[in-house]
C-alpha positions as CSV (number, residue, x, y, z in Angstrom):
1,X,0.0,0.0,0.0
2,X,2.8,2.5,0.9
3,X,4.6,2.3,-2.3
4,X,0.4,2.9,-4.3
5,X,0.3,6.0,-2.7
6,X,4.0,7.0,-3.2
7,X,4.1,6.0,-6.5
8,X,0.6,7.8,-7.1
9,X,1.6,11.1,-6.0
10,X,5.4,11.0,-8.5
11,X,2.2,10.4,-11.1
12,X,0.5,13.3,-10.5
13,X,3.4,15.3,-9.7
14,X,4.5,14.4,-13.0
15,X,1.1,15.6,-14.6
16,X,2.1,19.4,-12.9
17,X,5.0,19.6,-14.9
18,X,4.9,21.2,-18.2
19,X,8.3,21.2,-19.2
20,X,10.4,18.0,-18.2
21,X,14.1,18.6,-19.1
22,X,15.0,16.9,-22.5
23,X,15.7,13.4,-22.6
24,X,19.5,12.9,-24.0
25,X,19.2,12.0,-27.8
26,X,21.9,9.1,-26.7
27,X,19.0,7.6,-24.2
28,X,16.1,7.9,-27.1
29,X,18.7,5.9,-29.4
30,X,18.9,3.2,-26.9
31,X,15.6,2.8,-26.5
32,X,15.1,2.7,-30.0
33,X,18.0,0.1,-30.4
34,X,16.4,-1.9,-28.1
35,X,12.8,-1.8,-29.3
36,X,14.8,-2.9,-32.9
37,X,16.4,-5.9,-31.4
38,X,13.7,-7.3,-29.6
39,X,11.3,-7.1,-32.6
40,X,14.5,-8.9,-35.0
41,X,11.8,-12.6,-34.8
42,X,11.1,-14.4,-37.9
43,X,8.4,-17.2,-38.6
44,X,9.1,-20.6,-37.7
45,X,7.7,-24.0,-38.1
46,X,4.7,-23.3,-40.2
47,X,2.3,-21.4,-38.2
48,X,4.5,-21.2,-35.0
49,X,5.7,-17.2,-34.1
50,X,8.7,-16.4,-32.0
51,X,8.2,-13.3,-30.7
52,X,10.8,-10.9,-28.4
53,X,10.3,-9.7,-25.2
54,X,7.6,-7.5,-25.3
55,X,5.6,-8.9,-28.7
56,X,5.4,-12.0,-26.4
57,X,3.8,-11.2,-23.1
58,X,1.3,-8.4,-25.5
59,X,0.5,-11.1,-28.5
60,X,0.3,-14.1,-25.5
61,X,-1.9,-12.1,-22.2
62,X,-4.3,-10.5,-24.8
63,X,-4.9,-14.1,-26.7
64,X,-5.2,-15.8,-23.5
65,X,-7.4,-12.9,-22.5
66,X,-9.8,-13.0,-25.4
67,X,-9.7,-17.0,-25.7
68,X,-10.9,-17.6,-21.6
69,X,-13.9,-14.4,-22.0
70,X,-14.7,-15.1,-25.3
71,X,-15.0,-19.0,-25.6
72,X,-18.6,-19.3,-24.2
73,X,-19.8,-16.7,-26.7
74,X,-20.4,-16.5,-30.4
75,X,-20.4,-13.6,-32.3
76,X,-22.5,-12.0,-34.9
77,X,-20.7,-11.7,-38.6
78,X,-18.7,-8.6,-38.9
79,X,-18.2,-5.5,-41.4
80,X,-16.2,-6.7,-44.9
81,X,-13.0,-5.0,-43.8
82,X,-10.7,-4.7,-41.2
83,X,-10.9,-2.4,-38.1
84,X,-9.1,0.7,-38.1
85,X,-9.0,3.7,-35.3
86,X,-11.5,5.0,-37.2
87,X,-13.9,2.4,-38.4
88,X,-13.8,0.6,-35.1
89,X,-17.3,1.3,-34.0
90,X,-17.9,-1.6,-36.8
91,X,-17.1,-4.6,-34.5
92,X,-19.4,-6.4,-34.2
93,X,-21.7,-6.4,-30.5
94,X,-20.7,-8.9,-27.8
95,X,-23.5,-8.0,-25.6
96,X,-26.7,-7.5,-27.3
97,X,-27.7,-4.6,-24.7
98,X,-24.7,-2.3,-25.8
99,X,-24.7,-0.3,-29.1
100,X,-21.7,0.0,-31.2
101,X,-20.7,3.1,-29.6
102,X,-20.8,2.2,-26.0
103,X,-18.7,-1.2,-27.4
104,X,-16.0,0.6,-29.4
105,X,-15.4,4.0,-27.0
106,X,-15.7,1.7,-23.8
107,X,-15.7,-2.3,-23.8
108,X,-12.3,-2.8,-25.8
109,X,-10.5,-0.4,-23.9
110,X,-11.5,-2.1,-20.9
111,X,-10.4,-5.3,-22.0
112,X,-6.9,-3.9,-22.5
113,X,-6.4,-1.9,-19.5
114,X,-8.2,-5.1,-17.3
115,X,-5.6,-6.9,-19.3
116,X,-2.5,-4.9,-18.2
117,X,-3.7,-4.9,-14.5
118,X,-4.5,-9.0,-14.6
119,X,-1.1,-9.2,-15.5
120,X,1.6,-6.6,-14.9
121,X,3.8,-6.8,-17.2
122,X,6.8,-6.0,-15.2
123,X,5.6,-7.3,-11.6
124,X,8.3,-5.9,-9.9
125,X,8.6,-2.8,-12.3
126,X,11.6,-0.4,-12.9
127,X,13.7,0.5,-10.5
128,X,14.1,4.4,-9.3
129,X,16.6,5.9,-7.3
130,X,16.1,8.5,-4.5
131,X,17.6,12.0,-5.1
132,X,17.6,13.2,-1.6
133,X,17.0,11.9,2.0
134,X,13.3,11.3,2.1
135,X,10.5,10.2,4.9
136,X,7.3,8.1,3.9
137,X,4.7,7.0,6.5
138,X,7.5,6.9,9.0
139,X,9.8,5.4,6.7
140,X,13.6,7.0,6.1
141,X,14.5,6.8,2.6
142,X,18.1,7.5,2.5
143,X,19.2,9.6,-0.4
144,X,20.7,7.3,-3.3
145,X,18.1,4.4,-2.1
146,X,16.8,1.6,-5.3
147,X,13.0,2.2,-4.9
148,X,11.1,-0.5,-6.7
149,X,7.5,-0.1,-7.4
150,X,6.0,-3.5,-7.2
151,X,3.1,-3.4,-9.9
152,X,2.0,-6.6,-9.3
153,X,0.5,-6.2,-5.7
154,X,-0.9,-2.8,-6.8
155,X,-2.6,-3.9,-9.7
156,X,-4.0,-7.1,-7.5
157,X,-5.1,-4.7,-4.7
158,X,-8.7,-5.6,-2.9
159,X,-9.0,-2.5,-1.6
160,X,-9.0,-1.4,-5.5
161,X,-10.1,-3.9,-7.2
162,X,-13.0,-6.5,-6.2
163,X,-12.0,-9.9,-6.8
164,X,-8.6,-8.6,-8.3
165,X,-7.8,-12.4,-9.6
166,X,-10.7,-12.3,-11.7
167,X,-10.6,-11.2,-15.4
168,X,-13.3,-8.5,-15.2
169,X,-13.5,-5.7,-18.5
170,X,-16.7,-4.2,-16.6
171,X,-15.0,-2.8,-13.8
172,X,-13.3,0.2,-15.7
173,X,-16.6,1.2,-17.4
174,X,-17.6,2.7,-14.3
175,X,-16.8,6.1,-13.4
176,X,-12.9,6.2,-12.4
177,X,-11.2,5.7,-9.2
178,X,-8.9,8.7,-8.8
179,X,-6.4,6.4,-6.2
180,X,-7.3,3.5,-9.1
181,X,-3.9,2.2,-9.9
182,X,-3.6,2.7,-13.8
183,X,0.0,3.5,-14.3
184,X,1.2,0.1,-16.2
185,X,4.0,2.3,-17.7
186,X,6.2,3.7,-15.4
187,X,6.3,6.7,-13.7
188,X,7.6,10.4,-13.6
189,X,9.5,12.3,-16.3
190,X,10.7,9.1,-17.9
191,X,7.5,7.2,-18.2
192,X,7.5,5.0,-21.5
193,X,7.4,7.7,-24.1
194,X,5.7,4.9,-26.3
195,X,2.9,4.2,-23.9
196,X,-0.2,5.9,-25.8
197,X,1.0,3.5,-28.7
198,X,1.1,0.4,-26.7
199,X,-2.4,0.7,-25.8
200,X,-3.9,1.8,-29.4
201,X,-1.8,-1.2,-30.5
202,X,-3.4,-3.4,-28.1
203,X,-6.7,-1.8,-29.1
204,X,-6.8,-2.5,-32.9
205,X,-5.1,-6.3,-32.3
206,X,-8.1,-6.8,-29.9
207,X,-10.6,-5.8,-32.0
208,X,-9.3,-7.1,-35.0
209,X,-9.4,-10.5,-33.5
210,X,-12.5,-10.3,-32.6
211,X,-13.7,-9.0,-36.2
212,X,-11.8,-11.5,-37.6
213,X,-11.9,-14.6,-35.5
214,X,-13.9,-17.4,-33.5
215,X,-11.3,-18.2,-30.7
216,X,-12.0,-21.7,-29.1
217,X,-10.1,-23.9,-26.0
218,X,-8.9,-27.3,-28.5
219,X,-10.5,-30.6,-27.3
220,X,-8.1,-32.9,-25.2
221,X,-7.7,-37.1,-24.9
222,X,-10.7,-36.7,-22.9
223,X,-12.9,-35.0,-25.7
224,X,-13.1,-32.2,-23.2
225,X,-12.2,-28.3,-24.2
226,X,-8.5,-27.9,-22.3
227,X,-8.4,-25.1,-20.2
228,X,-5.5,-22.4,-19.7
229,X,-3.8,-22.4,-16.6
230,X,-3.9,-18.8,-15.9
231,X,-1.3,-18.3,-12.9
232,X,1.5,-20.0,-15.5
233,X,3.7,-17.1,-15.4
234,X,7.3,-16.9,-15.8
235,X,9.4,-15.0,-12.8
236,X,11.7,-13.1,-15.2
237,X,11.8,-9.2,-14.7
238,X,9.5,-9.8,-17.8
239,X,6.6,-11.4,-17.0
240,X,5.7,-13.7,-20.1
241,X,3.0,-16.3,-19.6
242,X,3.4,-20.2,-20.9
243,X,3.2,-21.1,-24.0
244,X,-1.0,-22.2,-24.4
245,X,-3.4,-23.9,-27.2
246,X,-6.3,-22.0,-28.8
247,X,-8.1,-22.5,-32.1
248,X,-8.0,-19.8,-34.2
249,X,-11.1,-20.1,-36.5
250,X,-12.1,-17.8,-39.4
251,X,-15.3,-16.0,-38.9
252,X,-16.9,-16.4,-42.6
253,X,-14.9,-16.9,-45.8
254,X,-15.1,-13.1,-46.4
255,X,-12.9,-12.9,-43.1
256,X,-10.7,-15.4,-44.6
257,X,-9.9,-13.3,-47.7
258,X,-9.5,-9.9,-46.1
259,X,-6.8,-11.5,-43.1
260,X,-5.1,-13.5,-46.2
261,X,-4.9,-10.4,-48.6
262,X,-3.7,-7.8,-45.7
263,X,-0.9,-10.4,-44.8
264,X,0.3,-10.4,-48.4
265,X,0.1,-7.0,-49.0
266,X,2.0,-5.6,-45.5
267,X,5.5,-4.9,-45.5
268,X,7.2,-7.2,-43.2
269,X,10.8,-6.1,-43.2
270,X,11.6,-3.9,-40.1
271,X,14.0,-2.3,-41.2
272,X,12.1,-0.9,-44.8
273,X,9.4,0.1,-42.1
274,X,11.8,2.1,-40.2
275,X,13.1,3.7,-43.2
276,X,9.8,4.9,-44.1
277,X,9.2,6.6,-41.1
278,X,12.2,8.3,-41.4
279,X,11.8,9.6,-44.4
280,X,8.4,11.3,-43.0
């Protein structure tokens, strides 16, 4: 609880300032190096993917995600083409008693920030540094002190989240909690600069499964769907879950073509991507 409410008020400390101090270009090219390696994967054994760090525990959580909420329910056919930012109010309903609005402003952004809490994906989160001698609900803090947030016992709190082992979308559609812990990206001046990204990423891969897909548990020896053990986590400072089975099963032929043609079609090579932005 004591490092919620510290690391809370860095957040909205952070939020009061206007003009950080610039981050080294040096620091932005690491980050950037980084981000390159980690993406460096190719396709493997047929259908198999072997992603890097962070493609894994994103492309893994939200399948697992969509695979355990979704499996009981059946969706009606979609639109002919695949969700964008701005077409996205085209995904088809999951519950009948919510129009297309309420679903694409509200229910899919729910199901990636309940996704990020269910699973932090760094449990024991970045380490900070203290820059002076500090006091904390009694607490000395020594100046030069490693301060390490630990997500995952914020993002599991009871006193902020009923049932916090429970996959649950519904709980951020209500109005917000202001001491709701939300921060899945770091805190202060160096938050992940990328972090508004992430979570339109996660958006669009969410929906377009959804549009594009039936997602179903396979049948095991006992003609029984398998289930996902959803505590199988790695204890890495990345949290990545274990590898699981789903069936990936195309939601009408049209679906078929579209997902087939926009594989063919998009650039693949990371490095001709990268070029392109730059030359924006």
């Amino acid at each position: 609880m004591a490092y919620h409410y510290l690391l809370l008020h860095w957040w909205k400390r952070n939020q009061s300032i206007n003009e950080p101090p610039p981050l080294p270009l040096s620091r932005i090219a690491g980050c950037v190096s980084l981000a390159h390696v980690l993406t460096q994967k190719k396709l493997i054994q047929d259908t198999k993917m072997e992603f890097g760090i962070l493609n894994s525990f994103f492309a893994l959580l939200i399948l697992r995600v969509i695979y355990e909420y979704y499996r009981d329910r059946r969706l009606p056919p979609g639109p002919r083409r695949l969700p964008l930012i701005g077409n996205i109010h085209q995904v088809p309903q999951v519950l009948p008693w919510r129009t297309f609005h309420q679903w694409s402003k509200k229910y899919i952004r729910a199901v990636v920030e309940e996704g990020l809490r269910w699973r932090s994906i760094v449990p024991g989160g970045v380490p900070h540094a203290a820059r002076k001698d500090d006091t904390y609900m009694s607490y000395h803090i020594p100046k030069g002190a490693t301060i390490v947030p630990l997500h995952w016992s914020m993002s599991l709190d009871e006193q902020h989240f009923d049932n916090p082992l429970e996959f649950r979308p519904e709980r951020w559609l209500a109005e917000p909690d202001d001491d709701q812990f939300t921060n899945f990206f770091g805190y202060g001046r160096r938050i992940c600069p990328g972090r508004h990204i992430a979570r339109n990423s996660l958006f669009i891969l969410v929906a377009r499964i959804l549009w594009g897909f039936e997602v179903r548990p396979p049948t095991g020896p006992d003609y029984q769907p398998k289930t996902v053990e959803d505590m199988d986590f790695g204890s890495a400072f990345v949290s990545v879950p274990a590898p699981f089975e789903a069936i990936f099963q195309p939601r009408s032929e049209n679906a078929r073509r579209v997902i087939e043609s926009e594989w063919e079609s998009t650039e693949k090579d990371i490095n001709t991507l990268m070029d392109s932005i730059k030359e924006k």
